[in-house]
C-alpha positions as CSV (number, residue, x, y, z in Angstrom):
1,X,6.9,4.8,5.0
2,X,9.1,6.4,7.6
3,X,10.3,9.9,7.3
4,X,13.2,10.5,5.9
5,X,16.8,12.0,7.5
6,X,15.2,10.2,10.9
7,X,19.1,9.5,12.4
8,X,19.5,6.0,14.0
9,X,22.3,5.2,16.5
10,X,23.3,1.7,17.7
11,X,26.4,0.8,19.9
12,X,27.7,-2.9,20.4
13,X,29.5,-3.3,23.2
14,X,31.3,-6.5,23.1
15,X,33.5,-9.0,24.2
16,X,36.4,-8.2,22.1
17,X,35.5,-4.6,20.5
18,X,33.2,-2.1,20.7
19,X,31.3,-1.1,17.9
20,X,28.8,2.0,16.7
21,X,27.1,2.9,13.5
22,X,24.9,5.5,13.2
23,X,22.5,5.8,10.2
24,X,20.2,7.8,8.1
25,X,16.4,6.6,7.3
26,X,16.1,6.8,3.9
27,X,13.0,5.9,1.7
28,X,12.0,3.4,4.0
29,X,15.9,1.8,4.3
30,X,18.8,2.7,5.9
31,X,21.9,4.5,4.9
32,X,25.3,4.2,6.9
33,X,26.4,7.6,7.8
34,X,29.1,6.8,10.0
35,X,31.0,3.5,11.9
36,X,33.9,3.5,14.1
37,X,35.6,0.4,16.1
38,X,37.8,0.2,19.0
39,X,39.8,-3.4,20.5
40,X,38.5,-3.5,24.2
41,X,39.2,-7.2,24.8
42,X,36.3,-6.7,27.7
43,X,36.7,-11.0,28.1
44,X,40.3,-10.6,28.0
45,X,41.2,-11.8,32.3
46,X,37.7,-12.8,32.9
47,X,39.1,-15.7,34.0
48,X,37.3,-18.4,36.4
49,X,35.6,-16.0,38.6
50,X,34.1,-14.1,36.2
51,X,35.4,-10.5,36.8
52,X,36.2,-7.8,34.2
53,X,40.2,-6.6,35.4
54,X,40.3,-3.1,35.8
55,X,42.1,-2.8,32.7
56,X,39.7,-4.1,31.2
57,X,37.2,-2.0,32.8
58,X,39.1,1.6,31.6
59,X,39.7,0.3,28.2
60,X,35.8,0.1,27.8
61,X,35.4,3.6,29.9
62,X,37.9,5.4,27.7
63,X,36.3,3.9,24.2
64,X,32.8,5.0,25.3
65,X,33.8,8.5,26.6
66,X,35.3,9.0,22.8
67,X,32.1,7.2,21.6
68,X,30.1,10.0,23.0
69,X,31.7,12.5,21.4
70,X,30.3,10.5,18.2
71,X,26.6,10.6,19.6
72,X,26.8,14.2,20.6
73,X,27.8,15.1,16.5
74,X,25.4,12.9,15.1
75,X,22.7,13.9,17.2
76,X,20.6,11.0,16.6
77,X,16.7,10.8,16.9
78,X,16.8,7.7,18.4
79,X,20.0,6.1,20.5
80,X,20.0,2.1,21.2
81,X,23.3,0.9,23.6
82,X,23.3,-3.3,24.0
83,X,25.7,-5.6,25.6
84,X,27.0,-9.1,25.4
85,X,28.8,-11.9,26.5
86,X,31.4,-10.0,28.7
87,X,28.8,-8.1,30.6
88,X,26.3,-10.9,30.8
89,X,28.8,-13.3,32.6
90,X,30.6,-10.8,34.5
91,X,29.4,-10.8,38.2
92,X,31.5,-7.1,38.9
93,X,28.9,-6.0,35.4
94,X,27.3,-3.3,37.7
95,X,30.5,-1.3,38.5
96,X,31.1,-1.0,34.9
97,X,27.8,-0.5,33.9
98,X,27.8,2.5,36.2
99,X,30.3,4.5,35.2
100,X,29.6,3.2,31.2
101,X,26.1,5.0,31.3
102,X,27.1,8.3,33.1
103,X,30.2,8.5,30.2
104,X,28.4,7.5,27.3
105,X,24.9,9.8,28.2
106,X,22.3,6.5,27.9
107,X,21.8,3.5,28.7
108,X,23.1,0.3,28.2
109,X,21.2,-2.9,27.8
110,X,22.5,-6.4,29.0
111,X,20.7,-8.5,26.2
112,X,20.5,-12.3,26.4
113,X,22.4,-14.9,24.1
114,X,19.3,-16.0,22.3
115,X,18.4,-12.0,22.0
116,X,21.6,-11.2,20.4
117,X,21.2,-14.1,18.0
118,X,17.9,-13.1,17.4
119,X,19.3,-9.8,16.3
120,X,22.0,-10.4,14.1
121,X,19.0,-12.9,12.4
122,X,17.4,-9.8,11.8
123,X,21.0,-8.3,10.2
124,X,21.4,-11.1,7.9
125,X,17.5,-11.1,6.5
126,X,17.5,-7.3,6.1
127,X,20.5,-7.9,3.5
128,X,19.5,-11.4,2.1
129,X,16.1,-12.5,1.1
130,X,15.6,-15.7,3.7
131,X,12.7,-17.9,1.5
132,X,14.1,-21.4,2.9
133,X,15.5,-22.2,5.9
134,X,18.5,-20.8,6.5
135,X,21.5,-20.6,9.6
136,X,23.1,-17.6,11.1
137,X,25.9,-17.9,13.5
138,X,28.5,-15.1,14.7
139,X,31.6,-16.0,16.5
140,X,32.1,-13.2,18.8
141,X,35.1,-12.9,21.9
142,X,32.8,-14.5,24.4
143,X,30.0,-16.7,22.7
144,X,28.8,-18.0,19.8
145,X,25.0,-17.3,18.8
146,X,23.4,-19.5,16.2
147,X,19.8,-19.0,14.6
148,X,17.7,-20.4,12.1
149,X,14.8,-19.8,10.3
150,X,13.0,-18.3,7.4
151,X,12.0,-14.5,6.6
152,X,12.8,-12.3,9.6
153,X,11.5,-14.8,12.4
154,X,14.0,-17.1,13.7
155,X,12.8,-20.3,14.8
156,X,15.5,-21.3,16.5
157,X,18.0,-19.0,18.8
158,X,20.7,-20.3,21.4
159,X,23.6,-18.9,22.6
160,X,27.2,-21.0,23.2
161,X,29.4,-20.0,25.5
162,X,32.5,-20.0,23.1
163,X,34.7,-17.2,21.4
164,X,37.9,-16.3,20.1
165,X,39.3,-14.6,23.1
166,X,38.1,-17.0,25.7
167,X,39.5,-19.7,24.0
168,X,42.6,-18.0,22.8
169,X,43.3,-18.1,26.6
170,X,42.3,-21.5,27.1
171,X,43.8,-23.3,24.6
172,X,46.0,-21.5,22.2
173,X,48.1,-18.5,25.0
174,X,51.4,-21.0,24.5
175,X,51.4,-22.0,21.0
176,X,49.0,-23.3,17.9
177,X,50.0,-27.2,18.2
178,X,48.2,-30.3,16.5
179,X,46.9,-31.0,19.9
180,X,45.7,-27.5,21.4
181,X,43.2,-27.3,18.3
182,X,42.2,-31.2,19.0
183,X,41.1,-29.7,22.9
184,X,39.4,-26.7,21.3
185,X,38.0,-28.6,18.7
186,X,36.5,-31.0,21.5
187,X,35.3,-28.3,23.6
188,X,33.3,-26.6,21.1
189,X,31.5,-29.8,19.8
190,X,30.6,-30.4,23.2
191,X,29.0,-26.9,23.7
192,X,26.7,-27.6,20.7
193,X,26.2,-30.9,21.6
194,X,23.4,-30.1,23.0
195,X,21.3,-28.7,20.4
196,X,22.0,-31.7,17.8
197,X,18.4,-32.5,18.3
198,X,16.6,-29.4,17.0
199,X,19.6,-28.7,14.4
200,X,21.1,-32.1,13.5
201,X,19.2,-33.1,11.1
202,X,18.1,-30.4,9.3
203,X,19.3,-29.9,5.8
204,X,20.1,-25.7,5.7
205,X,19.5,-23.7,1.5
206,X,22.0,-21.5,2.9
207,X,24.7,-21.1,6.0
208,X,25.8,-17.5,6.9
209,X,28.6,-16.4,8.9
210,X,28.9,-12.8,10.5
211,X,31.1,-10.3,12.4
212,X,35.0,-9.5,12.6
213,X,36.2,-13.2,13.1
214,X,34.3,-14.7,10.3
215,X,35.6,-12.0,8.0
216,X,39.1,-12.8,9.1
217,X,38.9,-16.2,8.8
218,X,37.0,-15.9,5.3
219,X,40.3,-13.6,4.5
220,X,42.8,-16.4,5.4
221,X,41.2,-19.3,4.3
222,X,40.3,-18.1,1.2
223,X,43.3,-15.8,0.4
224,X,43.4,-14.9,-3.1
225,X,40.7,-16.8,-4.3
226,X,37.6,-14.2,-5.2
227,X,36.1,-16.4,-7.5
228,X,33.3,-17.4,-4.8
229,X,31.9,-15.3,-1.6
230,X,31.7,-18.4,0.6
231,X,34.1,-20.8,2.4
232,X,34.6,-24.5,2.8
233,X,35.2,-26.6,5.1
234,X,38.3,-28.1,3.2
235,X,39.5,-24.6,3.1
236,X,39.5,-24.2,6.9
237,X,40.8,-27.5,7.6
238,X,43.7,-26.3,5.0
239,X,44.2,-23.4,7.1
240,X,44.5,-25.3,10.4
241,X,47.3,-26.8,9.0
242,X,48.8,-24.0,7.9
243,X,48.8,-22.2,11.1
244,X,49.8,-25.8,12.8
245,X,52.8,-26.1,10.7
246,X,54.3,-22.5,11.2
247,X,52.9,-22.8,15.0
248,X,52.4,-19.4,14.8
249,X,49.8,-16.7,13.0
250,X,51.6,-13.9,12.5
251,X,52.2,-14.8,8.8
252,X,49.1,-13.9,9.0
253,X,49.6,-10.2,8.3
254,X,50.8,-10.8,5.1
255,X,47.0,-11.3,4.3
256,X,45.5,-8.5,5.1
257,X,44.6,-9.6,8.7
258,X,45.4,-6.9,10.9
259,X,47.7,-7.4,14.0
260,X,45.4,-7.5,16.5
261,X,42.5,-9.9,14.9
262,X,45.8,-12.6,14.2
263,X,45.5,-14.1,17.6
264,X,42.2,-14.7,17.5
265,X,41.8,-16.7,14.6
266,X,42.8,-19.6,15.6
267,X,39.9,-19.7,18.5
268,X,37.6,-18.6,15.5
269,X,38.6,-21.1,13.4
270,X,38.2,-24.2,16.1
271,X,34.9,-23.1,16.9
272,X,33.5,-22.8,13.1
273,X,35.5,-25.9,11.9
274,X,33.6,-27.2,14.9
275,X,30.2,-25.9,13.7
276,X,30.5,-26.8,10.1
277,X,31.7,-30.8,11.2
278,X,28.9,-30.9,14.1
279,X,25.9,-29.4,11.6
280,X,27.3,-31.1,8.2
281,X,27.7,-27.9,6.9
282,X,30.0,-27.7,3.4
283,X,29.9,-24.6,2.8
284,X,29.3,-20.8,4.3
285,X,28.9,-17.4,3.2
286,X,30.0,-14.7,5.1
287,X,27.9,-11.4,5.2
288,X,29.9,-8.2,6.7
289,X,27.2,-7.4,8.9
290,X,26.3,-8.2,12.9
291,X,24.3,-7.0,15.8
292,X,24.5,-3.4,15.7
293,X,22.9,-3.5,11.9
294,X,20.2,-6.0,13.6
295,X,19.9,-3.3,16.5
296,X,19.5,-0.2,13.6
297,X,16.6,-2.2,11.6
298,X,14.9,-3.3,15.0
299,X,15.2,0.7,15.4
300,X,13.1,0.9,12.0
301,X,10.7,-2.1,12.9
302,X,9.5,-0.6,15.7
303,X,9.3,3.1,14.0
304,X,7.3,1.1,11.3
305,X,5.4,-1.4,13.2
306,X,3.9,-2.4,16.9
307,X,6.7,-3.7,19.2
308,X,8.0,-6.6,18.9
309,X,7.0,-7.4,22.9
310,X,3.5,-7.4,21.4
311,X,4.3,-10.3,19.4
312,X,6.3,-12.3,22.4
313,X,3.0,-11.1,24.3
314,X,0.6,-12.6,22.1
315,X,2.8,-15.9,21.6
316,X,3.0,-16.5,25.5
317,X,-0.5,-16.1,25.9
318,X,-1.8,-18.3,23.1
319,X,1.2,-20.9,24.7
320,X,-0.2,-20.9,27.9
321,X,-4.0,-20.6,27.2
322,X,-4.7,-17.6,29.2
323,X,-7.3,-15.8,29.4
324,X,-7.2,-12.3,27.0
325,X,-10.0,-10.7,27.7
326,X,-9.2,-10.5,31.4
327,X,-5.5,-9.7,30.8
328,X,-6.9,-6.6,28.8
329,X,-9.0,-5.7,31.7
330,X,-6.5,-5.4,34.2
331,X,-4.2,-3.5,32.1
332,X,-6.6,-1.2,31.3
333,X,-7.1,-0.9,35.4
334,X,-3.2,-1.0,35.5
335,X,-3.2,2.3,32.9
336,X,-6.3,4.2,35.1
337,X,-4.5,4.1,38.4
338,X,-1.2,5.0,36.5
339,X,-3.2,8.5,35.6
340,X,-4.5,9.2,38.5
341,X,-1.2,8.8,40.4
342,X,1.7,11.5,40.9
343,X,4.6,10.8,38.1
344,X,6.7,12.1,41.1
345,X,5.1,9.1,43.4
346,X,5.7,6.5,41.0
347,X,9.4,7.8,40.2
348,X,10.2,5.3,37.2
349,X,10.5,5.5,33.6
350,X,8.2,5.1,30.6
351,X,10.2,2.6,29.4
352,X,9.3,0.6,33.0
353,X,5.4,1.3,33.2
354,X,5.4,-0.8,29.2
355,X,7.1,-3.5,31.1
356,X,4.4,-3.2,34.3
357,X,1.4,-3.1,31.4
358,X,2.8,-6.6,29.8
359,X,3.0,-7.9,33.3
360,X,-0.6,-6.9,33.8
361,X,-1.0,-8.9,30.3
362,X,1.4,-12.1,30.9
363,X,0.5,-12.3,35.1
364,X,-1.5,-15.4,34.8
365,X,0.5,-17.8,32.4
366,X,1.2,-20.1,35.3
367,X,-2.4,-21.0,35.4
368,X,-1.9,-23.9,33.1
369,X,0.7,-25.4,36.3
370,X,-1.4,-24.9,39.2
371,X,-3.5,-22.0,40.9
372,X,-2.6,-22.5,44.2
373,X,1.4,-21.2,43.5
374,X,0.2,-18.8,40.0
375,X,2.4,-15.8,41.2
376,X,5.7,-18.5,41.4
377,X,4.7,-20.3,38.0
378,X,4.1,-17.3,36.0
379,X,7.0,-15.8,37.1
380,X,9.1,-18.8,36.6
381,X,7.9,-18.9,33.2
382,X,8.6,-15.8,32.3
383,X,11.9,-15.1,33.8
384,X,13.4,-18.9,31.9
385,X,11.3,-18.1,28.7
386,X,13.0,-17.0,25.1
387,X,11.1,-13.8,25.1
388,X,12.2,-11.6,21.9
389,X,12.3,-7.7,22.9
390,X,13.6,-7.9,25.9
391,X,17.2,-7.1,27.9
392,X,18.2,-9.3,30.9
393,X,17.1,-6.5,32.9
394,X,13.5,-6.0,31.6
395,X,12.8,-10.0,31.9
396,X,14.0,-9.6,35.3
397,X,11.5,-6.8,36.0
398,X,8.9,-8.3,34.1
399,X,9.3,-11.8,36.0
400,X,9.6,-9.8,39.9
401,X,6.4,-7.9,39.0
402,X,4.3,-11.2,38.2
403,X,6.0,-13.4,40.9
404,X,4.4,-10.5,43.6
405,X,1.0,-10.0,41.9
406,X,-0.3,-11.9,44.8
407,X,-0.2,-13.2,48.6
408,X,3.0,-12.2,50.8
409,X,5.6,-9.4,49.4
410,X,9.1,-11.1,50.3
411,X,11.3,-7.9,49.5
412,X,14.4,-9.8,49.8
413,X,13.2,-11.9,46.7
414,X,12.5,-8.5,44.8
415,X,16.3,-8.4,42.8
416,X,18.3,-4.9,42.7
417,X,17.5,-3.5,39.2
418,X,19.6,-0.9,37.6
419,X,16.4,0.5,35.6
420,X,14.6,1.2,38.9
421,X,14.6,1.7,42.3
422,X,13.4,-0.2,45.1
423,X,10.8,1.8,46.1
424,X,9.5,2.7,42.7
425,X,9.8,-1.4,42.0
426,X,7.2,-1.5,45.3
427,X,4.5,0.9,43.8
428,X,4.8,-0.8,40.4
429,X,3.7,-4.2,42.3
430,X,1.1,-2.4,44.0
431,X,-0.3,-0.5,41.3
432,X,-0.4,-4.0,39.8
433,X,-2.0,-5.8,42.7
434,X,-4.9,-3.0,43.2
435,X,-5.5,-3.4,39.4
436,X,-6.0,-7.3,39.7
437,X,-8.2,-6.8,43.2
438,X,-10.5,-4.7,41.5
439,X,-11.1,-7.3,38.3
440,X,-11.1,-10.0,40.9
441,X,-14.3,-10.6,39.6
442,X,-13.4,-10.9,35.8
443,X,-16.1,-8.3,35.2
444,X,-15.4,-5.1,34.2
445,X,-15.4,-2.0,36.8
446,X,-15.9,1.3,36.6
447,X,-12.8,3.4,38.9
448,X,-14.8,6.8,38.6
449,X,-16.1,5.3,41.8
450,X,-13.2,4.9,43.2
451,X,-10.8,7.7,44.7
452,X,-6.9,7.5,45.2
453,X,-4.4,9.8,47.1
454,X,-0.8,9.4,47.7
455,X,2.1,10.1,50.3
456,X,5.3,8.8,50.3
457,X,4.5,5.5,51.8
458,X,0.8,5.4,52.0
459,X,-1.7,5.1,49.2
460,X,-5.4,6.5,50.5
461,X,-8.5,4.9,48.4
462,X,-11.8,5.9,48.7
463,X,-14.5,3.4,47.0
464,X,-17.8,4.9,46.4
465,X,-20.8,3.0,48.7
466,X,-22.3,2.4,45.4
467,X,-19.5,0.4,44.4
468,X,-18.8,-1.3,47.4
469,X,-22.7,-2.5,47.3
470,X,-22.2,-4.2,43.9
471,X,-19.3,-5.7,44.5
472,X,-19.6,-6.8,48.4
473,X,-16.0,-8.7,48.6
474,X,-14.5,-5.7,46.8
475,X,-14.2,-4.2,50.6
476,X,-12.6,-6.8,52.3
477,X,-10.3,-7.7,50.0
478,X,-8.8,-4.2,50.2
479,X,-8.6,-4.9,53.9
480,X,-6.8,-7.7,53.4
481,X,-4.4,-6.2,50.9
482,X,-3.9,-3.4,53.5
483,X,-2.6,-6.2,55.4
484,X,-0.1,-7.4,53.3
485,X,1.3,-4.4,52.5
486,X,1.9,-3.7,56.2
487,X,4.1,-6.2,56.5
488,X,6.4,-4.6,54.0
489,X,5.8,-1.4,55.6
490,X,3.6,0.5,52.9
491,X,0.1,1.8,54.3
492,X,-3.0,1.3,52.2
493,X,-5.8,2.6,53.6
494,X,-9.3,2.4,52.9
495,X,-11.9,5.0,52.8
């Protein structure tokens, strides 16, 4: 059991609001203290090239300045900030990002599609009991994430690239004809086109729906009928009519719908009419939660349980056949050479050294490919792979730290990481590359023999003669690392 009045924060910052709640751990569960939204329209102008306007940009700022007004009251325990669709598509991200973090006092994930819908998975089976398989899918202002599954472990995850805003620009900013939901209509089958193959045929107990367009479209479609909690897909295709025949939404209002959600139902509605005809679904049930309660019980998970990178970890591994035993080895190498070097040296957070310990654990899943290229597989793999628990950033870092483990250091392959610096990113790859030298043999080695020493750009090791007698290659392949890591201007030098 967790301990009680533990205060949980989560913000969602989105392609069409911003979102936080912030909760109190009780008994075990959670118990909403507090929730506030504000209309950003982030997506709003993203346009072709994939910038956020300026606008954009300083609605966002503003909201999170006021946001961490919020934080500082609630003075939560424990503080998680993610992002979607806007930021992951928006090549300009990093300027926003920037002045986002210093603003709102933390930082702010960029999580995959498949994450999110991972996430608001996790919302939906926190608040229903999940015993047969079951679909989740959110419409938000930039993409649509579906998931499906049983209990709290989705399957399935994938992410569409379809939303009310986006497509309130593309096909409804002039008026809401016959034909402009006939193009939305086509361009939102053809996004899930391609997962008819792992969802097509399945036959769902139970279809959810989440987030602000679902409720609005719930709202309309259903209008004064509360003799049922879900929707139909006659009821949607009676409100496309509606809206068709008054070419307009802002009769709307008389609904309940507020003024600013009215122009983007008709986006929502394409895209789930699309869903329900694409999926044979019937019939859907819309829950008022979304990411930032799947954020706020990930919070508890990992309070309650191990990470959940341990179970990616363990899934890659048994995937890929590698071997465990070794893996362990070297991170437990990886951990010794971590305390014996200066915090100061290293200059990265904890957060990064759990990321450097799973690439010590993951850094030979490319074995299965080919031996000759491991360092290029494994990082492949990991950099395209669905891993659940980690932010774009983070599977970034955990794919550069693998793809250098071994051979030449190309530093203009190593990418420009917000959650650490260059040189810190260096001594992370070395730290791992010294780890995997010393279990080159897959036996297990004692570092009291060994001795290390740092200055800014030089790492000094002295290897007892003891040592370098039992393992006589041990010696020369430091020498030969020493020459790698002169060609990227780092000294390593042997004692």
């Amino acid at each position: 059991m967790l301990p009680d009045n533990k205060i949980l924060a989560a913000v969602d910052i989105g392609s069409n609001s911003i979102h936080i709640v912030i909760a109190r751990v009780v008994k075990g569960s959670l118990q909403i203290i507090s929730s506030h939204r504000e209309r950003t329209q982030l997506a709003l102008g993203l346009g072709e090239e994939l910038l956020l306007t300026g606008a954009a940009m300083q609605r966002g700022w503003e909201c999170l300045q006021r946001m961490s007004k919020l934080l500082s009251d609630a003075q939560p325990d424990q503080v998680r900030v993610v992002a979607t669709y806007a930021l992951r598509a928006a090549h300009n991200r990093d300027l926003f990002l920037e002045q986002a973090e210093t603003l709102l006092g933390y930082p702010i994930e960029v999580i995959a599609g498949r994450e999110e819908a991972r996430l608001i998975f996790q919302a939906i089976a926190h608040t229903e009991k999940i015993e047969h398989e079951s679909l989740v899918f959110d419409i938000g202002g930039g993409s649509t994430e579906l998931a499906a599954g049983v209990s709290f472990d989705p399957q399935f995850r994938a992410s569409c690239a379809m939303g009310c805003v986006n497509y309130r620009e593309q096909f409804f900013s002039k008026g809401f004809t016959r034909e402009d939901f006939a193009q939305a209509n086509r361009a939102a089958l053809q996004s899930l086109e391609a997962y008819l193959p792992q969802l097509g045929r399945r036959k769902w107990h139970s279809v959810y729906a989440t987030s602000g367009s679902a409720k609005a479209l719930a709202q309309a479609a259903r209008q004064d009928d509360d003799t049922d909690a879900s929707v139909s897909l006659q009821q949607l295709l009676s409100l496309r009519e509606k809206i068709i025949a008054h070419n307009g939404v802002g009769w709307l209002g008389e609904l309940g719908i507020s003024d600013s959600r009215t122009l983007l139902v008709p986006g929502g509605l394409a895209i789930m009419i699309a869903c329900m005809q694409c999926l044979t679904i019937d019939r859907i049930y819309y829950r008022d939660v979304a990411l930032r309660e799947g954020v706020l019980y990930e919070l508890v998970e990992q309070m309650r349980h191990p990470d959940i990178r341990v179970r990616t970890r363990t899934s890659m591994q048994l995937r890929y056949c590698t071997d465990t035993a070794h893996a362990e080895r070297v991170t437990d190498t990886v951990g010794a050479i971590l305390e014996r070097l200066p915090t100061a040296w290293l200059g990265s957070r904890e957060d990064v050294h759990e990321i450097l310990y799973e690439a010590a654990h993951l850094h030979e899943v490319g074995l299965q490919i080919s031996a000759g290229g491991l360092q290029k597989h494994s990082a492949y793999i990991l950099a395209s792979s669905d891993l659940p628990g980690y932010n774009e950033e983070q599977q970034l870092l955990l794919a550069s730290l693998v793809g250098a483990h071994r051979k030449k250091i190309r530093l203009d392959d190593l990418p420009k990481l917000r959650i650490i610096e260059r040189p810190a990113l260096l001594r992370l790859i070395i730290v791992l590359r010294l780890a995997i030298i010393f279990n080159i043999t897959r036996w297990p080695i004692d570092l009291t023999h060994v001795e290390l020493s740092v200055q800014p750009d030089e790492l000094h090791i002295v290897v007892d003669k003891q040592l370098i007698e039992a393992r006589q290659l041990l010696e020369a392949d430091l020498q030969r690392e020493s020459d790698l890591l002169a060609a990227v201007n780092f000294n390593l030098i042997i004692r």
